[in-house]
C-alpha positions as CSV (number, residue, x, y, z in Angstrom):
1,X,100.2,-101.9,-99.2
2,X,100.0,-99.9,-96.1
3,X,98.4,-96.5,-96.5
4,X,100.3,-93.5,-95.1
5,X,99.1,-90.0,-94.7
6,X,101.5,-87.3,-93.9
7,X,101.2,-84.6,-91.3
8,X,103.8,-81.5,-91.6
9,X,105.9,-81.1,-95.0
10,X,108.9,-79.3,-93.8
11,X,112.4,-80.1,-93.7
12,X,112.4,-83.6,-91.8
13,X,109.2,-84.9,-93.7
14,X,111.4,-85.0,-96.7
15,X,113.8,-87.6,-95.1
16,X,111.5,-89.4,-93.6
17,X,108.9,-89.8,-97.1
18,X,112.5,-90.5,-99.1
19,X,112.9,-93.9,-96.7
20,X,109.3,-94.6,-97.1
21,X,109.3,-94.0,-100.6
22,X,112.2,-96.4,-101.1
23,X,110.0,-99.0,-99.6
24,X,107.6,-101.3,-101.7
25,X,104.9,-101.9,-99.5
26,X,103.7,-98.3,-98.6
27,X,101.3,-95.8,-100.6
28,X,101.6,-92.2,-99.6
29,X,98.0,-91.5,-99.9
30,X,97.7,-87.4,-98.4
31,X,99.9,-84.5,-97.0
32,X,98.7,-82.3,-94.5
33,X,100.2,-79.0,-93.5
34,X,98.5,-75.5,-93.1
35,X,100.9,-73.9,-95.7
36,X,99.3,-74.9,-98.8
37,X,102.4,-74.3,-101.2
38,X,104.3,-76.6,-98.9
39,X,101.9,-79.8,-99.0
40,X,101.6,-79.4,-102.8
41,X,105.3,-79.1,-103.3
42,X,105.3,-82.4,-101.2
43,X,102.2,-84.0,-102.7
44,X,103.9,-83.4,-106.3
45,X,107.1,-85.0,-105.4
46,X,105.6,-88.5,-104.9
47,X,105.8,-90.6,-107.9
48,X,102.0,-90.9,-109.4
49,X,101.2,-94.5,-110.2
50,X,97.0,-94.0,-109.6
51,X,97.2,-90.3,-110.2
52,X,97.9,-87.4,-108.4
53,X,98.6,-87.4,-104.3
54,X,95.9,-85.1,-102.6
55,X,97.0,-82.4,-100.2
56,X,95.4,-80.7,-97.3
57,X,95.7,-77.7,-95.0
58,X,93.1,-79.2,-92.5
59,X,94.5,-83.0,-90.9
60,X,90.7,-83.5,-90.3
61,X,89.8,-83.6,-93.8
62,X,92.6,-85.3,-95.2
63,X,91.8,-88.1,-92.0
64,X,87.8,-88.3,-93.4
65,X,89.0,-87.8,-97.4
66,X,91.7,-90.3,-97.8
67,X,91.4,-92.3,-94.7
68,X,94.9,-94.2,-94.0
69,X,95.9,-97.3,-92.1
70,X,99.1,-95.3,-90.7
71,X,99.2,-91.1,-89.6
72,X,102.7,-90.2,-89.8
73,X,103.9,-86.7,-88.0
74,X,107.0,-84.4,-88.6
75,X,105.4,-81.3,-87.5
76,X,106.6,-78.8,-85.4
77,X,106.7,-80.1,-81.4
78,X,103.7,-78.4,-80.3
79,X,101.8,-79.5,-82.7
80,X,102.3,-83.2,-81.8
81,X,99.5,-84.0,-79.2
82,X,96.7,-82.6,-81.3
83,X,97.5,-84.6,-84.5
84,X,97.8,-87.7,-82.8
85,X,94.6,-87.3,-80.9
86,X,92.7,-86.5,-84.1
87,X,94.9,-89.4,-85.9
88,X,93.8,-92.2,-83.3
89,X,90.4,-91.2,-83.1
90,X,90.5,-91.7,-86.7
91,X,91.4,-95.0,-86.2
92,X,95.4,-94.6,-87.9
93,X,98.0,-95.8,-85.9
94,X,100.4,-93.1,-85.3
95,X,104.3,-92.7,-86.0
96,X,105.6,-89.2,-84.1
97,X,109.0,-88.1,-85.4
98,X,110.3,-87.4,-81.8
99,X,109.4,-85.8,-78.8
100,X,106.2,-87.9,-78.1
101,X,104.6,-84.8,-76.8
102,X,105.9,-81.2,-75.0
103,X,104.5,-82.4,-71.9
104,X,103.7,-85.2,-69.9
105,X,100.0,-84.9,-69.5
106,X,99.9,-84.8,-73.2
107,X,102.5,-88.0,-73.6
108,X,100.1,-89.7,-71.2
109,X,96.9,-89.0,-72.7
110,X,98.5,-90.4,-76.4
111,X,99.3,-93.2,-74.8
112,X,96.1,-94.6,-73.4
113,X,94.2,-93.7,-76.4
114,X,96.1,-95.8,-78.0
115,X,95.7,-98.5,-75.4
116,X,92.2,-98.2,-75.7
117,X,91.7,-97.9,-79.4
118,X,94.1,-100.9,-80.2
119,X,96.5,-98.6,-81.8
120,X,100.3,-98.6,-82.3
121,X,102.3,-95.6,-81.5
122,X,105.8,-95.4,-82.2
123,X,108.2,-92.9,-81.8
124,X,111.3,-91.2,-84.0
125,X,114.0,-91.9,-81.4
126,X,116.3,-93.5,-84.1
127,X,119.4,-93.8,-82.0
128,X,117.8,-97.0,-80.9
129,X,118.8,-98.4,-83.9
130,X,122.3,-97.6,-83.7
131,X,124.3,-100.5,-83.7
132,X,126.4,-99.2,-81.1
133,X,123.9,-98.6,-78.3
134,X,122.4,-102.2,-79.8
135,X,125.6,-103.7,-78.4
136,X,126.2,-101.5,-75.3
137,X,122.7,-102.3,-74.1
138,X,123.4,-105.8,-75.0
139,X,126.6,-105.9,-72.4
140,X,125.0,-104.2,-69.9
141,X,122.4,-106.9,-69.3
142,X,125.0,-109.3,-70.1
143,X,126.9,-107.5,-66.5
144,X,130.2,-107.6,-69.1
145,X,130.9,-104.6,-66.2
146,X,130.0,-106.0,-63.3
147,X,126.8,-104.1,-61.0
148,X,126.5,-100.6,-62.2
149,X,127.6,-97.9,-59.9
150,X,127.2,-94.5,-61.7
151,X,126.3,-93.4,-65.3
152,X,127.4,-90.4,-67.4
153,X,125.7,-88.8,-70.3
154,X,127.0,-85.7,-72.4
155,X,125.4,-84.1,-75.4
156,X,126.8,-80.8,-76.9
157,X,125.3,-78.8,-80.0
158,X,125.5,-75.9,-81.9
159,X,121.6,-76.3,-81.3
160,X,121.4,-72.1,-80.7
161,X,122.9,-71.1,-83.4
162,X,121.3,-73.6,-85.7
163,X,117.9,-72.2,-84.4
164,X,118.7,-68.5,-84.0
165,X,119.3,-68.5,-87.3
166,X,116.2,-70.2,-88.6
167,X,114.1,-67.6,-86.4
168,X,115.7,-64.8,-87.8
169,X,115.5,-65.5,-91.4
170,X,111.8,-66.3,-90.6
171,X,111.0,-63.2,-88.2
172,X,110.1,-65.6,-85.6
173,X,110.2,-65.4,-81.9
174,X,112.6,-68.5,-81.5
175,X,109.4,-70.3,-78.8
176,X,107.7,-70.7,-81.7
177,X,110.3,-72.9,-83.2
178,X,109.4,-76.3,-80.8
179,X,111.4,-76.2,-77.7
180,X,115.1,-75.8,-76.3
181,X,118.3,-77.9,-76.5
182,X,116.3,-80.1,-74.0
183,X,113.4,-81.1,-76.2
184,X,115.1,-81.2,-79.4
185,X,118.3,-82.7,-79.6
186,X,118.7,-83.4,-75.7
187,X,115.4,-85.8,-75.8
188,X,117.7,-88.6,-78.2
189,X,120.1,-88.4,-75.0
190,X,117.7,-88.7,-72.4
191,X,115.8,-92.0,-74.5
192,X,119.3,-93.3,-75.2
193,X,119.7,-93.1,-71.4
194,X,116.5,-94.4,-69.8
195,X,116.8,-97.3,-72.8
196,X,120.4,-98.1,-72.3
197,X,119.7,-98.7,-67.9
198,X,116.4,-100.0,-68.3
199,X,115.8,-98.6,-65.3
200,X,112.9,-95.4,-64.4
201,X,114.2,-91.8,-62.9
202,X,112.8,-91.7,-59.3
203,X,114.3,-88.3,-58.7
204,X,116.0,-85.5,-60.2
205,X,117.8,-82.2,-59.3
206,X,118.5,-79.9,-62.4
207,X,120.1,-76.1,-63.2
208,X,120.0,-74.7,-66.6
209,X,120.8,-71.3,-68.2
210,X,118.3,-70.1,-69.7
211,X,117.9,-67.0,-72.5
212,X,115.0,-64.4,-72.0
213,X,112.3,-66.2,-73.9
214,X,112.7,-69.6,-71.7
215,X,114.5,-71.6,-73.9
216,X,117.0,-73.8,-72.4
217,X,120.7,-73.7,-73.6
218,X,122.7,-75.5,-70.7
219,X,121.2,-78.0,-68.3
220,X,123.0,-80.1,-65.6
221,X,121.2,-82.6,-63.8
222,X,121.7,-85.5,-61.4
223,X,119.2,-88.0,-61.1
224,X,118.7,-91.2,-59.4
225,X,117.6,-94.2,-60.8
226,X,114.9,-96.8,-59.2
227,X,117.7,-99.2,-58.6
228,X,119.3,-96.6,-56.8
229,X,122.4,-96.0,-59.3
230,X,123.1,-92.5,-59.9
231,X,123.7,-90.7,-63.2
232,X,124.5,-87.0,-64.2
233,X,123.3,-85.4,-67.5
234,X,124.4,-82.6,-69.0
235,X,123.1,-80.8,-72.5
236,X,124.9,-78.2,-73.9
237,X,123.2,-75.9,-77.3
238,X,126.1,-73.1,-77.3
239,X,128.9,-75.7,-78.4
240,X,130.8,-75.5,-81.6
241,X,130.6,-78.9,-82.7
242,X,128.6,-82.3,-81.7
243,X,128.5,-84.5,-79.2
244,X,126.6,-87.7,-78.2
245,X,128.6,-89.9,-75.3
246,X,127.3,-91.8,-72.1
247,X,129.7,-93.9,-70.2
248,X,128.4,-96.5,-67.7
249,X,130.8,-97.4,-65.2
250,X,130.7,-100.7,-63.2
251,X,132.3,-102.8,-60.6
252,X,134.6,-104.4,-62.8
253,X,134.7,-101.7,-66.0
254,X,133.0,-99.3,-68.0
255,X,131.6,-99.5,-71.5
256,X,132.1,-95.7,-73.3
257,X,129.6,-95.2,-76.5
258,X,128.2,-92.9,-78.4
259,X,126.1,-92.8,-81.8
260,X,128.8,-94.1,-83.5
261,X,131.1,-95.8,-81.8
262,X,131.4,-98.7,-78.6
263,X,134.9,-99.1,-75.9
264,X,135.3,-101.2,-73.6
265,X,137.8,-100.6,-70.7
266,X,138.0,-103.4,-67.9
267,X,139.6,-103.1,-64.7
268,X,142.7,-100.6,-65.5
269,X,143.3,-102.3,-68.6
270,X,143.6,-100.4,-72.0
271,X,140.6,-99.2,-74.0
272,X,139.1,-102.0,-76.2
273,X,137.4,-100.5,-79.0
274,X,134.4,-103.1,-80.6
275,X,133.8,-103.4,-84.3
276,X,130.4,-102.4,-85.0
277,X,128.5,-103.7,-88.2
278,X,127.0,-101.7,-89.9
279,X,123.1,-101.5,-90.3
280,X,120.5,-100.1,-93.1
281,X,117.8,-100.9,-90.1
282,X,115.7,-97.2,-90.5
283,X,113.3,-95.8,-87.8
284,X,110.6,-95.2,-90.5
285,X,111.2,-99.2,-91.8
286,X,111.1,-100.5,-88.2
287,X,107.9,-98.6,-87.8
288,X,106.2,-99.9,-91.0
289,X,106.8,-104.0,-89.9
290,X,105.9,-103.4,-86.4
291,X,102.8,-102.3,-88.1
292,X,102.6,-105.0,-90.4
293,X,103.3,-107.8,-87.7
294,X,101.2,-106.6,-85.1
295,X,104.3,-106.1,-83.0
296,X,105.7,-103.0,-80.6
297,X,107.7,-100.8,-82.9
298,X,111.3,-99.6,-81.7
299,X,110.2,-96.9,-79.6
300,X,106.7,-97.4,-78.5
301,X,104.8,-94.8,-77.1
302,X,104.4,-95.6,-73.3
303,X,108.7,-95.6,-73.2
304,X,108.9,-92.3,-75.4
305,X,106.2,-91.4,-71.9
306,X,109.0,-91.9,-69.5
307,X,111.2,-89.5,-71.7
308,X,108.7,-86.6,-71.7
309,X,108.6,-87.2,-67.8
310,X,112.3,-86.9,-67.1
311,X,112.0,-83.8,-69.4
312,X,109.8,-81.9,-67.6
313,X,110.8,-83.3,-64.0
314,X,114.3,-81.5,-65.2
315,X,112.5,-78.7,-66.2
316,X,110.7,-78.7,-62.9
317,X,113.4,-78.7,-60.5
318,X,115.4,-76.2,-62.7
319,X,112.8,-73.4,-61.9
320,X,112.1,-74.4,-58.3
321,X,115.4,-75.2,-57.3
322,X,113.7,-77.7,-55.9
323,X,114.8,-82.1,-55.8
324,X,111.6,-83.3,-58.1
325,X,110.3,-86.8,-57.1
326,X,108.5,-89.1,-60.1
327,X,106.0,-91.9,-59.0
C-alpha cells in the first residue's frame, strides 16, 4: 500500500481523494490544511479500516507524525513551492495538482530537489491523458501533415466570473485566489502545447488586458519555437462558455483537436473526424504506478518547468512590451 498524505482540503482535493480512494493500493494516512474544520471534515470522510485518519493545520507535523511515501498537493497556487520543498525534504515524492509553481525560479528549484533527493514529481496537467491529444501527438510525430509550418491554440473561459464570484462571497481580494486566466486554466493550454510540438519556446512577444489588481483576463502571444515554427496563443477569462482548440497546420494538412475531440483535413479535402476511444486512464492513477514502477509519471516535473517559463516569459513581455528571449 502506498501511503498518501494530503496537503489542502478544498474543492479539488475532494476529486482528486474520490479517484484515490477508488484505488486498492493506497492508504490516505493525513490531511493537512490551516482551516482546521476543513481537514477534519476531510479526514472524517475516508473510510476507517485502522481507525480514525489524523488531520493537521501544520504540513510539518503531519510530514514528522504520519510520515508518507507520497505528498499530494491541491492547495491554493501560491502555496505550491513551499509544500513541495518541505514534502521532498521529508523524503515523499510529490504529486502537484497543476501549476508546478507561480514562477520559474520556484519550478526550478522543485525540480532539482527532486533530482537530488531521488524523488518523483509529477504534475496535475490531465489533459495529457486525453485520448484525443494522445492521438494528435501521435500523428504529428508520425508527419501524417507533412513539416509543420504554424500552430494555433485558443482557450476561452468564463474564468472571471467564475472567480469574481468566489472572492466576493469570501470578502477576498481576487490575488489572493492563485493567479489569472493565465495560471489557472490557460497553463492546461500552454502544457497541451509545448507537449503536443515537442519542441521549447525560444521567444515570445505577448499583450494582455489586465484588471486593476494585475490579474490577467486576455492574453495574445506569438511565440517561436526552437525549430523555428511559429505559433500564436490566445487566452480569453471574459467568455461565456469554454473553449480548448489548437490546430497544427502542415505542409500537406492540419490536424484540429481539442479536449474532446480529433479532425483531420488533408490537402483541401473534407474534414475527417477520428473516432476516439474512450479512456478511464486518471491523472491521480497514472501518478500512483509511475510511483510504484519507478517510472516518470505523465507530467514530470522538469516538463511542467518549461510551462511555468513560457508563463512568465508571456507575462514578461506583456509588461515591458518588450520580445522576451528563453535560454
Amino acid at each position: 500500500m502506498l501511503r498518501i498524505g494530503i496537503a489542502g482540503c478544498g474543492r479539488a482535493s475532494q476529486i482528486h481523494l474520490a479517484r484515490l480512494l477508488d484505488r486498492g493500493d493506497v492508504e490516505v494516512v493525513g490531511l493537512a490544511d490551516p482551516n482546521p474544520v476543513a481537514a477534519k471534515a476531510m479526514a472524517d470522510s475516508v473510510p476507517q479500516t485502522a481507525g480514525p485518519v489524523p488531520s493537521f493545520t501544520e504540513l510539518k507535523e503531519m510530514l514528522a507524525r504520519v510520515t508518507p511515501d507520497v505528498l499530494a498537493i491541491f492547495a491554493p497556487h501560491r502555496a505550491h513551492y513551499r509544500l513541495a520543498m518541505d514534502g521532498l525534504q521529508a523524503g515523499c515524492h510529490v504529486f502537484i495538482e497543476k501549476p508546478l509553481s507561480t514562477n520559474a525560479q520556484e519550478a526550478d528549484d522543485i525540480v532539482k530537489l527532486a533530482r537530488a533527493r531521488g524523488r518523483i514529481v509529477g504534475v496535475g496537467h490531465q489533459y495529457r491523458l486525453r485520448p484525443s491529444l494522445i492521438e494528435a501527438r501521435d500523428r504529428l510525430r508520425a508527419g501524417t501533415i507533412g513539416t509543420l509550418r504554424l500552430v494555433t491554440a485558443t482557450l476561452s473561459s468564463p474564468w472571471l466570473a467564475r472567480h469574481q464570484e468566489t472572492a466576493d462571497a469570501w470578502r477576498l481580494d481576487p490575488r489572493q485566489l492563485g493567479g489569472g486566466i493565465l495560471a489557472d486554466a490557460g497553463d492546461h493550454l500552454l502544457d497541451a502545447f509545448l507537449w503536443l510540438t515537442g519542441e521549447a519556446v525560444i521567444e515570445v512577444a505577448a499583450f494582455q488586458s489586465r484588471l486593476a489588481p494585475g490579474l490577467d483576463v486576455v492574453t495574445a502571444a506569438i511565440v517561436r519555437l526552437g525549430d523555428g515554427t511559429p505559433a500564436t496563443l490566445g487566452l480569453s477569462g471574459v467568455c461565456a462558455s469554454n473553449l480548448f482548440e489548437l490546430t497544427f497546420f502542415g505542409e500537406t494538412g492540419r490536424i484540429r483537436v481539442s479536449d474532446a475531440s480529433l479532425a483531420v483535413i488533408m490537402g483541401a479535402g473534407t474534414e475527417q473526424t477520428i473516432a476516439l476511444q474512450e479512456s478511464e486512464a486518471t491523472i491521480d492513477g497514472d501518478f500512483v504506478a509511475a510511483v510504484e514502477a519507478g517510472r516518470p509519471p505523465c507530467c514530470p516535473a522538469d516538463q511542467a518547468l518549461d510551462t511555468a517559463r513560457l508563463q512568465e516569459a508571456i507575462a514578461r513581455s506583456s509588461t515591458s512590451g518588450q520580445v522576451v528571449r528563453l535560454a
